[in-house]
C-alpha positions as CSV (number, residue, x, y, z in Angstrom):
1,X,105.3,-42.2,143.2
2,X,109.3,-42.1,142.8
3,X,111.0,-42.0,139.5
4,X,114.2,-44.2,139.0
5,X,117.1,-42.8,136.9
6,X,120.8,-43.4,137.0
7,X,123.5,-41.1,136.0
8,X,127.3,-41.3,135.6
9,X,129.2,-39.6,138.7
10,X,132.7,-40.2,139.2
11,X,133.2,-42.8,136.7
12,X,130.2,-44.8,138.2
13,X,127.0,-45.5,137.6
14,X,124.5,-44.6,140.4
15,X,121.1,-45.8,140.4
16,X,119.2,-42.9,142.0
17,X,115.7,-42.2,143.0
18,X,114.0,-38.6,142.9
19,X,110.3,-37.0,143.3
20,X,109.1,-33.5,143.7
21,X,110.5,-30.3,142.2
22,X,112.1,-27.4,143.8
23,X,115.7,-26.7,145.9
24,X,117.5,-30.2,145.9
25,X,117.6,-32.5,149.0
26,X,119.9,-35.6,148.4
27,X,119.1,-38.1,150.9
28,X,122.1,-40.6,151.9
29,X,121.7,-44.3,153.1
30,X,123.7,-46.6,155.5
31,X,125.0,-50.3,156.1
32,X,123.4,-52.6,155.0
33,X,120.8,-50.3,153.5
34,X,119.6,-48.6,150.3
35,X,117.7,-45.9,148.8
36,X,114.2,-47.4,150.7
37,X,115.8,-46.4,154.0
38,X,114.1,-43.1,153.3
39,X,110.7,-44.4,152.0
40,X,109.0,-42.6,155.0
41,X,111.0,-39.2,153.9
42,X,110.7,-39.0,150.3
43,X,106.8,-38.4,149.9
44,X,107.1,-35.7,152.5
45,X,110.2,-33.6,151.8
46,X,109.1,-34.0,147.8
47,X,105.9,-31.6,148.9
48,X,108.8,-28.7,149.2
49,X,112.0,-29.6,148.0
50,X,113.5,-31.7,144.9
51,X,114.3,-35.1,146.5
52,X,116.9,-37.0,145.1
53,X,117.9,-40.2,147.1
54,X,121.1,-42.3,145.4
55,X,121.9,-46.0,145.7
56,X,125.6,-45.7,147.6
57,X,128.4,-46.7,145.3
58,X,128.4,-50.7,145.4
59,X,124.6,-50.9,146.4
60,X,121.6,-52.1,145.5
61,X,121.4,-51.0,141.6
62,X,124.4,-48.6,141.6
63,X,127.8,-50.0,139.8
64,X,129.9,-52.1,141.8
65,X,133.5,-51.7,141.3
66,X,136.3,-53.7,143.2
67,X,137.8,-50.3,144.3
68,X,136.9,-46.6,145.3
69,X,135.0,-47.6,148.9
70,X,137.5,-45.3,150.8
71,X,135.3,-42.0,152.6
72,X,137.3,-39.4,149.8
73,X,136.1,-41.3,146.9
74,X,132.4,-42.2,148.0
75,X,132.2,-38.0,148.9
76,X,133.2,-37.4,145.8
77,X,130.5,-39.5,144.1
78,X,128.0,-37.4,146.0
79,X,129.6,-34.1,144.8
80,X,129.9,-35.0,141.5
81,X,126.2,-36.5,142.0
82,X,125.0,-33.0,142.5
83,X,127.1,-31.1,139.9
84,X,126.0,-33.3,136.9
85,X,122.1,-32.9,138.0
86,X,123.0,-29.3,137.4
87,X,123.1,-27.8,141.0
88,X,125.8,-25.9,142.7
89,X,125.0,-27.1,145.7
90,X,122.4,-29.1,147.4
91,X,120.2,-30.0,151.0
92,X,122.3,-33.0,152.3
93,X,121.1,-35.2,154.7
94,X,122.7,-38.6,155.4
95,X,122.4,-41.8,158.2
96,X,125.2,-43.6,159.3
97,X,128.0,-44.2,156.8
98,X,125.9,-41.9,154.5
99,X,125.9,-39.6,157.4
100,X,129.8,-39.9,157.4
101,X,129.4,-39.1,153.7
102,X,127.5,-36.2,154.3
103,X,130.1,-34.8,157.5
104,X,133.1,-35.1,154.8
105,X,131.4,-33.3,151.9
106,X,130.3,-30.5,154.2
107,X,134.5,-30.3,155.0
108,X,136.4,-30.8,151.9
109,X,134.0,-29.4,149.3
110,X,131.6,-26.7,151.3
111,X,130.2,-25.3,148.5
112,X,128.3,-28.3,147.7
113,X,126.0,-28.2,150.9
114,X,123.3,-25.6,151.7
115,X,122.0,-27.3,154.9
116,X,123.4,-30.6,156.4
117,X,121.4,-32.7,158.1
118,X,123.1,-35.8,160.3
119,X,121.2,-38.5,161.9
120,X,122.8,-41.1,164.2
121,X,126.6,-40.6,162.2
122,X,129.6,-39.7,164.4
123,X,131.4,-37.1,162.9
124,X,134.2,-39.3,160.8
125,X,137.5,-38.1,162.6
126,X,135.6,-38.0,166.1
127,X,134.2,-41.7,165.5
128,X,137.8,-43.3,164.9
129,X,139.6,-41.0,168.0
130,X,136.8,-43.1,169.8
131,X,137.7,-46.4,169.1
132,X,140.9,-46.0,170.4
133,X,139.9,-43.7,173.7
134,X,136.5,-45.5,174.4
135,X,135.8,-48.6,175.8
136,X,132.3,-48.7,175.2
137,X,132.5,-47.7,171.3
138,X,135.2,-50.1,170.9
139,X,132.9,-53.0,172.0
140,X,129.5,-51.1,169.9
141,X,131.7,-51.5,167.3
142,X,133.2,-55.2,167.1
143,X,131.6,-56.0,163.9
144,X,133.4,-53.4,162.1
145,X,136.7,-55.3,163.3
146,X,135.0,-58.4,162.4
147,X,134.9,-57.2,158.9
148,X,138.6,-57.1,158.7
149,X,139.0,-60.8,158.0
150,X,138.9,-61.6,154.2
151,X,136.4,-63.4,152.6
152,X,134.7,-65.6,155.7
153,X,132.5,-62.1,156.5
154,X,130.8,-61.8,153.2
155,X,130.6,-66.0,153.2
156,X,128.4,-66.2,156.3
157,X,126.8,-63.5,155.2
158,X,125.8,-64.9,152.0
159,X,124.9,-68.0,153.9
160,X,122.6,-66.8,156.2
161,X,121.1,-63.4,154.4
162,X,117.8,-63.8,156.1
163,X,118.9,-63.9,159.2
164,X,121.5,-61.3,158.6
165,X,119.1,-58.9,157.8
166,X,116.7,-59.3,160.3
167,X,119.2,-59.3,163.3
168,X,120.9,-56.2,161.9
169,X,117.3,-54.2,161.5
170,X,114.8,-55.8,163.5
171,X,116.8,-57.2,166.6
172,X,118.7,-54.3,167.3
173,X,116.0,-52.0,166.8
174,X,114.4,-50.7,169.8
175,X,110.6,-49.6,168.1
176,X,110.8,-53.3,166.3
177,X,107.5,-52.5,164.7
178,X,109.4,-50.4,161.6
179,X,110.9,-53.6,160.1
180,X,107.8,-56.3,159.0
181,X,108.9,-59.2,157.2
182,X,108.2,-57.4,153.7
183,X,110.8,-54.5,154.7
184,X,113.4,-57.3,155.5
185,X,112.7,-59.4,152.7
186,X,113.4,-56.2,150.1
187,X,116.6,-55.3,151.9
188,X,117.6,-59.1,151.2
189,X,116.9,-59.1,147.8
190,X,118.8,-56.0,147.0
191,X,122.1,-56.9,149.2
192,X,121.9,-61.4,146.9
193,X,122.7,-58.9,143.9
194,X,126.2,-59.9,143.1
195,X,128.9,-58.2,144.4
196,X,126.6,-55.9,146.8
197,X,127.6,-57.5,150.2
198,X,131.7,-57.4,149.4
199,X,131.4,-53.6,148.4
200,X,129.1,-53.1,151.4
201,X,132.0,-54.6,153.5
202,X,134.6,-52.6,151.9
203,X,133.4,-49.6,152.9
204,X,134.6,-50.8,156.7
205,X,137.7,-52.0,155.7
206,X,138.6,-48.9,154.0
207,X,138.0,-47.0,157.1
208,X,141.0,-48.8,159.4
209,X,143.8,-48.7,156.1
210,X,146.8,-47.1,157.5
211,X,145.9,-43.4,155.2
212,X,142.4,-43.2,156.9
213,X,144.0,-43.6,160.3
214,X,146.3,-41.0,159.6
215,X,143.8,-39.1,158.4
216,X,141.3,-39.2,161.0
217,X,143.6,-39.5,164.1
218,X,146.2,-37.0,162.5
219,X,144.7,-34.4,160.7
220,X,142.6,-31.6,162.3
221,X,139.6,-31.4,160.9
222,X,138.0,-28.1,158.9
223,X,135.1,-26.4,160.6
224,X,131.7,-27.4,158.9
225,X,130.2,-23.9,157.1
226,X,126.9,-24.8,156.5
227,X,124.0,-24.2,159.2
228,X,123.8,-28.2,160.7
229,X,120.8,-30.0,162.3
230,X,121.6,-33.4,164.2
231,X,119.0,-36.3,165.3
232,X,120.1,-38.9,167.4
233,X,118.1,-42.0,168.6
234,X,119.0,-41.9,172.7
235,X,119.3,-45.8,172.5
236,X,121.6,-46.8,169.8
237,X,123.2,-50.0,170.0
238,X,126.2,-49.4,167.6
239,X,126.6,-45.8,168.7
240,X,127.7,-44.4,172.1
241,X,126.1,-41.0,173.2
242,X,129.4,-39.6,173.6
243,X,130.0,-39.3,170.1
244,X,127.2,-36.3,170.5
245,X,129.2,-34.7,172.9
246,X,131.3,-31.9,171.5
247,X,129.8,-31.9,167.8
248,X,128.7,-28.0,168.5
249,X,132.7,-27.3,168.6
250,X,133.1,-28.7,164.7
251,X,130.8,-26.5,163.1
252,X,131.3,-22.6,162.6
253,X,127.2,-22.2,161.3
254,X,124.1,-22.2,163.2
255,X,123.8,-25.8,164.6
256,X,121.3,-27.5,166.8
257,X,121.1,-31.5,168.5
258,X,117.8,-33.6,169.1
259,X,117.8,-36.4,170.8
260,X,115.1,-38.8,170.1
261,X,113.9,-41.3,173.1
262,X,113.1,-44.7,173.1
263,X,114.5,-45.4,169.6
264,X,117.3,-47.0,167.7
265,X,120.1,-46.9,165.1
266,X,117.5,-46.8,162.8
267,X,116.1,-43.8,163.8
268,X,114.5,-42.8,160.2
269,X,112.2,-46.1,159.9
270,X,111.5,-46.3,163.6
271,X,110.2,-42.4,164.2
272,X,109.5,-41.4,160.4
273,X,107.3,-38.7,161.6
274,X,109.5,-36.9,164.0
275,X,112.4,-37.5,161.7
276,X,110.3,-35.9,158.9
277,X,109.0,-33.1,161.0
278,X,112.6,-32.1,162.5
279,X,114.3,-31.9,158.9
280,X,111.1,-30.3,157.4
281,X,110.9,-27.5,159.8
282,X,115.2,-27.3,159.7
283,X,115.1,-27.6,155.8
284,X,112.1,-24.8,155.1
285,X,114.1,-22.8,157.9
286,X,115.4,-19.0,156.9
């Protein structure tokens, strides 16, 4: 089974999962998620690779400080993640924010990634050009505006956890199967410790502060180095298949898209086994 360790990166504390030995593969979770997003992947990957699979800044186990939710800081938590486990660089693989993790580290610090591995996570800068030049993002993405308001999100989210959880997993998965009442009532528990859903939250309203704007709307964005493998679930409900469109243009390495049919946002719980066979044969690649 997986160990549990935690280790001081960038003035935090992240609680941090591992198994296996070999090359390093740090696996990076989404909202509202945590390091058992990739319960299917771990056992598999660990057969080959070193798999080490963090609690996000302000998640589950990991510290949760009122500040440092902004995409620069969080990226730097992974890099300095994989420096003081003693690596110069690592396999990166991340979902949804932790996929927009995973985009920025490949950018600002590309001798930290080997491989990089996305699945369903717009390319940062791409992802907030969309909201202001596509309709049918903008409306995927109301909740993310919703977010905005202080206090009242993290309130009715408290209020109604369960049901929280299993309208953001279950109902807007497409292979509903993945999430049994177990698998939401372990997401729950980890998002009632305190302070976990207001640093979840923060992570959205750090993305529309006037410096991200800038920075994603502005700012042309360096061309990702490493050799990078994408998986996207055809029917995502909070992401728009355009956001796919393009992605080949932003990296300068070998680079390869797979789209997965009838399946959701979460496409790592709802097709573990071609999720795990894509990144295997990509990761074991020459």
């Amino acid at each position: 089974m997986w160990n549990h360790h935690f280790i001081e990166a960038n003035q935090v504390k992240l609680h941090y999962v591992e198994q296996g030995e070999g090359e390093p593969v740090v696996l990076l979770h989404g909202f509202p998620e945590f390091w058992y997003s990739w319960r299917y992947q771990i056992p598999v990957l660990s057969r080959h690779f070193r798999v080490i699979v963090p609690d996000l800044r302000g998640y589950n186990d990991s510290d949760k400080p009122l500040t440092g939710y902004d995409l620069e800081t969080v990226t730097n938590d992974i890099r300095c993640l994989i420096e003081n486990l003693g690596y110069r660089c690592a396999h990166v693989v991340g979902h949804d924010i932790g996929g927009a993790i995973a985009w920025n580290l490949a950018q600002k610090f590309p001798e930290s990634i080997n491989r990089l591995g996305i699945l369903n996570a717009p390319h940062p800068q791409k992802f907030m050009r969309s909201l202001v030049s596509n309709i049918d993002q903008a409306r995927r993405s109301w909740y993310m505006l919703a977010f905005q308001i202080p206090l009242i999100p993290e309130w009715l989210i408290q209020m109604n956890l369960r049901e929280f959880v299993l309208n953001a997993l279950r109902e807007q998965a497409v292979r509903k199967g993945a999430f049994t009442s177990e698998n939401a009532r372990i997401y729950e528990a980890a998002l009632k410790k305190p302070g976990a859903i207001v640093a979840a939250l923060n992570y959205y309203r750090q993305m529309f502060t006037p410096g991200a704007w800038i920075q994603n709307l502005i700012r042309t964005p360096n061309l990702i180095q490493s050799p990078t493998l994408v998986l996207w679930s055809e029917e995502d409900a909070f992401l728009s298949r355009q956001l796919v469109q393009g992605l080949e243009k932003m990296v300068a390495a070998p680079f390869s898209l797979k789209l997965v049919p009838e399946c959701g946002h979460w496409i790592q719980q709802e097709a573990p086994q071609t999720v795990n066979r894509e990144l295997l044969n990509f990761l074991r690649s020459q």
